[in-house]
C-alpha positions in Angstrom: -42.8 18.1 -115.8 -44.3 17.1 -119.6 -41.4 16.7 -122.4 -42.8 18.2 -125.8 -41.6 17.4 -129.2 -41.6 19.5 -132.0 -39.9 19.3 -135.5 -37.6 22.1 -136.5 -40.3 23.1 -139.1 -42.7 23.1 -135.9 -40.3 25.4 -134.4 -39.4 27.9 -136.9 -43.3 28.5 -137.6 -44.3 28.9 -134.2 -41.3 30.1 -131.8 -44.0 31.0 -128.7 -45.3 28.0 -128.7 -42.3 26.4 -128.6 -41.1 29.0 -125.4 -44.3 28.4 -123.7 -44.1 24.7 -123.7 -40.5 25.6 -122.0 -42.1 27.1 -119.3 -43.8 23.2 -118.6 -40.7 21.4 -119.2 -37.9 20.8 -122.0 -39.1 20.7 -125.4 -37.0 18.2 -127.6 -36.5 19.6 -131.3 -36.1 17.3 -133.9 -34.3 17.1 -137.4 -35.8 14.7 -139.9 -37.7 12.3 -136.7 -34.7 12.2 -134.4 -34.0 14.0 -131.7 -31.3 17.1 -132.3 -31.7 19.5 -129.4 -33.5 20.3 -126.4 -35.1 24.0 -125.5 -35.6 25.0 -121.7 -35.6 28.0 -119.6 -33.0 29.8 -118.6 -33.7 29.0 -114.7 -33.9 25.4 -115.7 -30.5 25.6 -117.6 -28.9 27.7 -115.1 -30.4 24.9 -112.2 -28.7 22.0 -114.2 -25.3 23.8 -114.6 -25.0 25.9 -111.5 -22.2 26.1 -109.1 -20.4 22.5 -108.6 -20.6 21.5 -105.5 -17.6 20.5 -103.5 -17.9 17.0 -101.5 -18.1 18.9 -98.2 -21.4 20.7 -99.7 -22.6 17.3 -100.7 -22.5 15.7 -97.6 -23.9 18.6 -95.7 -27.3 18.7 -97.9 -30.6 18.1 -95.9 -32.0 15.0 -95.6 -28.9 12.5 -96.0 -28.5 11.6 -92.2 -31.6 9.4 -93.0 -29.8 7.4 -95.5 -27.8 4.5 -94.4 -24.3 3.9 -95.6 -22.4 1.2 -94.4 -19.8 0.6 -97.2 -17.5 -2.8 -97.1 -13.8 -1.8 -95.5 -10.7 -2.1 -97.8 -8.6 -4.9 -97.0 -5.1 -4.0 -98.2 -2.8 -6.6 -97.5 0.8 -6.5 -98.0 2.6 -8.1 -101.1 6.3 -10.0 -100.6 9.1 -8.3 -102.1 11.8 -11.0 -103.8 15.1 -9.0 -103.5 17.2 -11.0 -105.4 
């Protein structure tokens, strides 16, 4: 995936360039040098922002029974209570 730059001038004069570089990868925009907005496709948007997974779905994707997880256990230990 290449990231293009173009300036909003760049843009406004050539919009198909600009939607053909898309189609490679995102095309930053910039206003006076710095960065203002990014242009992709509408698969790539629709990619990034799809449907949210729920942690069920998360742990059932392919390929993570290869990963090792061995996470350190809680210790939770009681506290004294002073009743007076």
């Amino acid at each position: 995936m290449s990231i293009t730059r173009l300036s909003s001038r760049e843009l406004n004069h050539d919009v198909s360039k600009a939607k053909k570089a898309a189609q490679r990868g995102p095309v930053v925009i910039t206003d006076r040098g710095k960065p203002s907005h990014v242009l992709m496709t509408y698969s790539e948007f629709v990619r990034l922002t799809g449907k949210r997974r729920n942690l069920v779905d998360a742990l059932s994707m392919p390929g993570l029974s290869t990963i090792e997880l061995d996470p350190p256990r809680a210790e939770i230990a009681p506290r004294e209570v002073d009743l007076c």
